[in-house]
N, C-alpha and C positions, 0 to 999 in steps of 0.2 A: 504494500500500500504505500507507502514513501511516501512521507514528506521528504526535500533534501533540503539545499542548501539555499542561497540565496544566489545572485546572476554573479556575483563575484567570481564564483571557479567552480571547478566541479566538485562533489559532495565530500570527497576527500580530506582529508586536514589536515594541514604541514605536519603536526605531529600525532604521531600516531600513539593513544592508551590503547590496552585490553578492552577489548568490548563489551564484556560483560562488566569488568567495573567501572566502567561508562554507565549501563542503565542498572547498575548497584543489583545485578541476581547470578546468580550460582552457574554452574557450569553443567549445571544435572537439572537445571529451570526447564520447564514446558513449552512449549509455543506460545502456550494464552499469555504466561507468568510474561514472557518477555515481553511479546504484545501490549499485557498491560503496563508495563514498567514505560515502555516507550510512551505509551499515551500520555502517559501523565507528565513525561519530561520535556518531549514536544511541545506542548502545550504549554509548559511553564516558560521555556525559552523562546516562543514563538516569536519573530521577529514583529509579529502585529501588536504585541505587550509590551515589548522591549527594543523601539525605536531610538530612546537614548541611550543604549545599554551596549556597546560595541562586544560585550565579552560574553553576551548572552545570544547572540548571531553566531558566535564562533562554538557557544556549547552547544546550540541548538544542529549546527555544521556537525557536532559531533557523535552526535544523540541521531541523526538521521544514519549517517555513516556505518555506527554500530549494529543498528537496527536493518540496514544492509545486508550485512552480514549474516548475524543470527537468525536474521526470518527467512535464509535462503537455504535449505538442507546441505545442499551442494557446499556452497561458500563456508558455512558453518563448519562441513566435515573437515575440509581443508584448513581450515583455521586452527578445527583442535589439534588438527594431527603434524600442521606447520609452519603452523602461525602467519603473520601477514605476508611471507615470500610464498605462500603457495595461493597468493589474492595477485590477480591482474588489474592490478589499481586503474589502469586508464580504464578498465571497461564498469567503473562506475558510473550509476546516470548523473547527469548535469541536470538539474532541478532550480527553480525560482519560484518565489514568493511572488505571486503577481501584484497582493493587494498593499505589496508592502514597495513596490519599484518607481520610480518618477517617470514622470511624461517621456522625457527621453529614452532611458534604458528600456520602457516598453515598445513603444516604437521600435525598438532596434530588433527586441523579442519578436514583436512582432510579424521584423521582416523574416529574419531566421526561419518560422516556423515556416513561413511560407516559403522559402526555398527549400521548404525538407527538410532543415536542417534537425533535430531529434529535441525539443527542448521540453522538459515535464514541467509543470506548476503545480506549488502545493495547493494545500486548502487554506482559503480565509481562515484566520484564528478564530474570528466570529462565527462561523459559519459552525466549528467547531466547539466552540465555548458553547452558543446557544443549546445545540444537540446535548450536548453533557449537562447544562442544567436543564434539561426537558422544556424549555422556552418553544418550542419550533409547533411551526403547525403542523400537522400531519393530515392528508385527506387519503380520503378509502380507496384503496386500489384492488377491486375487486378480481382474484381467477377469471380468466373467460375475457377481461375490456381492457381498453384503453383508454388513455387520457394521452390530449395534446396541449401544447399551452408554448412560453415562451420564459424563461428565465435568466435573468439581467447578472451582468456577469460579475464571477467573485460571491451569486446568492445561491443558495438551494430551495429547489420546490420539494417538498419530503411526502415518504407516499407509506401508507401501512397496508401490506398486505396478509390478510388472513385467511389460515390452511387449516382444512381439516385431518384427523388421521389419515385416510385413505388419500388426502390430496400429497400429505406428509412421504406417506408409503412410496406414493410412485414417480416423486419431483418435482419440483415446479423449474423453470425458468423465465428470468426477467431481463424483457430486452428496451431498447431506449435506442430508438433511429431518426433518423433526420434528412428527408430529403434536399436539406439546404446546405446541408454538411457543415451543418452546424459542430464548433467543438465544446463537448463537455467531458464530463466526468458521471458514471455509473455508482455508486455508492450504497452500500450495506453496513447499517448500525445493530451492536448487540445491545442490549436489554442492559444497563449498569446499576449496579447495587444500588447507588441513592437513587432510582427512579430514571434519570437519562439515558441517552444515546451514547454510545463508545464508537466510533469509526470502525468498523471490522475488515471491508475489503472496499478496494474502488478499481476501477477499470477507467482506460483512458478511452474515448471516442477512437475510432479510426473509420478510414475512408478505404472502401468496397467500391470501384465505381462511381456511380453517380449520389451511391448512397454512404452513409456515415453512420456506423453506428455502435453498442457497447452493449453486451450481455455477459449475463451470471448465473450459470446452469449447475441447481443442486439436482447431481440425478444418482448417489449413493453408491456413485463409483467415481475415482481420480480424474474429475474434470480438468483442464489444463488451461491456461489464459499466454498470448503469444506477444510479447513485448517487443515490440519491432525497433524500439531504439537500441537491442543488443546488434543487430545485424548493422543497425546504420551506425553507431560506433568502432563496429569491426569495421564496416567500409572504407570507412576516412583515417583506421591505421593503417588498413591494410587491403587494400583494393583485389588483389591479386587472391588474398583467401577468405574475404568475406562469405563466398558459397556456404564454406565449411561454418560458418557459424550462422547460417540462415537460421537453424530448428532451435537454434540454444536459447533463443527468447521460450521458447517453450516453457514455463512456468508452473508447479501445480500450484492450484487455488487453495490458497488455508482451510476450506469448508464447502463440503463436497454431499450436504444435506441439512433440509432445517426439520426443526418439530414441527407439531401442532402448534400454534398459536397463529399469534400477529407479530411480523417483522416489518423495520424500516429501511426502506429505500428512499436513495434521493439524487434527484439531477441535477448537475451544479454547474453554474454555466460559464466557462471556460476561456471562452472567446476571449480577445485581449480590450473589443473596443465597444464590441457589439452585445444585443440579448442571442440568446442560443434556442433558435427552434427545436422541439423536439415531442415524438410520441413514445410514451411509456407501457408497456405493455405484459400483464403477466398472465402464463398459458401453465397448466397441469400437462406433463409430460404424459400420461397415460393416455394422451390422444395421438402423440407424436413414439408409440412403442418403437415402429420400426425406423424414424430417424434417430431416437436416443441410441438405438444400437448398430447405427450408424456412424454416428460420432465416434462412438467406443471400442469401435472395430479400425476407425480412421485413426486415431490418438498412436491406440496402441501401435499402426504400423510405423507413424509419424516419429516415435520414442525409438522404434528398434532400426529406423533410418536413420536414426541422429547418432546411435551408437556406432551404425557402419561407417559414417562419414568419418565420425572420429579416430577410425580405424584407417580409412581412405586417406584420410589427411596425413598421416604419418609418413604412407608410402606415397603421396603424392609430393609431399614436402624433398622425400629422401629423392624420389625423382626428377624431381624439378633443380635439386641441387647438385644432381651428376650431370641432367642435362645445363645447367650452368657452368660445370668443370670442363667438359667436353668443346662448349660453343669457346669459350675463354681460348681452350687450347686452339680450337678450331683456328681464331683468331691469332693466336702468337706462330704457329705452324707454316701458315698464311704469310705473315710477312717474312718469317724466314728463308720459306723459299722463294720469295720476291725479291729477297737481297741479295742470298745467292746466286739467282737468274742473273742478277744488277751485276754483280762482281765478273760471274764467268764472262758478261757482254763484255764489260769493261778490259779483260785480261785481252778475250779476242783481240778485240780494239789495238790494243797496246803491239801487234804484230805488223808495222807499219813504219816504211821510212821518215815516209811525210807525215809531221805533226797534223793533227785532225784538227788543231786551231788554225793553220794557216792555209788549210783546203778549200779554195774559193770558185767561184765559176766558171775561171778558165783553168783554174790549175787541176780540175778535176779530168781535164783532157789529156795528164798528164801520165804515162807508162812508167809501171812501176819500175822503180829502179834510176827513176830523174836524180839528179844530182840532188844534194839539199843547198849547194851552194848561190843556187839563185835568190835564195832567202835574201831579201831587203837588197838586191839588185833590179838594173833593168834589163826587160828579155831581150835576151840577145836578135836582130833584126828588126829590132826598134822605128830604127830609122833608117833602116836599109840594109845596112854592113850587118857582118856576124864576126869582125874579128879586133884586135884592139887598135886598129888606124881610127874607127869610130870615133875612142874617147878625144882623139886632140883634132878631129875634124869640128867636134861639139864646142873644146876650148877657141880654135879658130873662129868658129861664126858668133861665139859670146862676144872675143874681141874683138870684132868688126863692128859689132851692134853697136858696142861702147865708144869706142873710137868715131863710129860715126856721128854718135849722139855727141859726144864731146864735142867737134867740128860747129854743130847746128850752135849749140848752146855760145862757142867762139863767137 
């Protein structure tokens, strides 16, 4: 159910205590025990109570964290058995206090969500104070109907639904959809000693399509709720193995049957700017036999596909990291023999009288074996001759030029 942190970071806390002496219970506590210990501390640290209290934001960071943990079988086991290095801290949710954020920082939430980005809101402390002193309205939410309405956000509309034995017997579920895709929150309160509501479970809205929506199915076998911010978490560490953690949001639900009586539901409306349309609706499972065991038939395969993946990822990871060694090499291999190609040309090359830097257009006319002594000469029949009377017939006609020009200039 989570509350977490406020928009500052994710639910995490620079430093890390034990989490059990965080919500002050035993290491042999129950689910409920913890459950309840949380509630109370939540509530006391709530940033909606303790706006001037900067150290009561940071216990309440702490109190969320914990309760992370402990209320996770999984997470839990790992804990006991080794402690916080066997927790993959980044893939904690990122949580905010909506009611508690300025114009700005919502706005910014706001855009986030709309790009996808994974961001959870807790509950008004209000919302929640009221429920625990039994303040709240409740209206009747009959088996068999529904109710539509619209709730302004940051409020809850609170709904009582009451079951007989036989409806107890064969399950009920309670759904809350929205053709406006509207976002809220799905909420179930238990029965609390002084007379109030206790927050027991909540479900976040999600978007199907065209439609949006949040249910909670007691049907007296291991129901499951799918938390898509684990997989959108994985994505943005890890793009490349996010698959493998598609099913890990797979969640079971604390409460998996209720009695006889009346139980409280309630739709809380979500949205950051807007009211949240929505219809609420509770049906007796004993109409729906053959999709209840449909579900249960899905789940289960859903659980023993998450185990193989976890199996697949191993040997995917192992393969993907020889085909990494391989391509690497492929690569260095590659240019080796490019260089060696490069050398042998070059040695060819080097089998030559004539320098390759002084090989020019005409000198390429040239039969191997030319002299190299022509190098920074002129070719011989230049100017007719080919033998050395040439060079002082050239001195002759300089001095003539000159001597002539002398004369002119006299």
């Amino acid at each position: 159910m989570g509350m977490g942190s406020k928009m500052e970071g994710p639910s995490t806390p620079a430093i890390r205590r034990d989490p059990y002496e965080v919500l002050s219970v035993s290491r042999d506590s129950t689910d409920q025990e913890i459950k309840t210990a949380y509630r109370k501390l939540a509530l006391k640290y709530h940033p909606d109570k303790n706006a001037s209290n900067p150290e009561a934001s940071e216990l309440f960071k702490e109190v969320a964290y914990s309760y992370s943990i402990l209320s996770d079988p999984e997470k839990r086991r790992q804990y006991d058995s080794a402690g916080f290095e066997a927790l993959d801290a980044d893939s904690m949710d990122m949580e905010i206090d909506l009611s508690n954020l300025g114009t700005v920082n919502t706005m910014f939430a706001a855009l986030f969500s709309k790009l996808g980005v994974p961001i959870k809101t807790t509950i008004s402390a209000n919302v929640l104070e009221e429920a625990l002193n039994g303040t709240v309205t409740v209206r009747p939410l009959p088996i068999g109907t529904s109710v539509s309405g619209k709730v302004e956000k940051q409020c809850a509309h609170f709904f009582g639904v009451t079951i007989n034995e036989q409806q107890a017997d064969s399950g009920i579920v309670i759904r809350v959809t929205s053709t406006a895709q509207s976002k809220f929150k799905l909420l179930y309160f238990e029965q609390d000693a002084n007379g109030g509501y206790g927050l027991a479970l909540q479900e976040d809205s999600e978007k199907t399509g065209k439609v949006t929506s949040a249910g909670m199915y007691f049907l007296h076998f291991q129901v499951y709720r799918m938390d898509s911010t684990v997989n959108a978490l994985a994505m943005a560490k890890d793009p490349e193995g996010a698959f493998f953690k598609r099913l890990e949001g797979l969640q079971p639900c604390e409460v998996s049957e209720l009695k006889p009586g009346t139980h409280i539901f309630a739709v809380y409306g979500d949205n950051f700017f807007k009211t949240a349309s929505y219809t609420i609706e509770a049906v007796c499972a004993k109409s729906y036999e053959d999709t209840t065991q449909k579900l249960k038939d899905i789940e289960a395969q859903i659980l023993r596909k998450r185990n193989e993946l976890r199996q697949f990822e191993a040997e995917y990871r192992k393969a993907l990291a020889r085909y990494q060694e391989v391509t690497d090499r492929y690569t260095k291999e590659k240019q080796s023999v490019d260089e060696l190609l490069k050398q042998r040309d070059g040695i060819h090359s080097s089998f030559t009288i004539v320098k390759s830097t002084n090989i020019s257009g005409s000198g390429s006319n040239l039969s191997n074996g030319s002299s190299s002594k022509l190098t920074g000469e002129e070719s011989p029949g230049e100017d007719g001759g080919s033998d050395g009377k040439d060079k002082s017939g050239k001195k002759k006609w300089f001095n003539l030029n000159l001597r002539g020009s002398d004369k002119r200039l006299g």
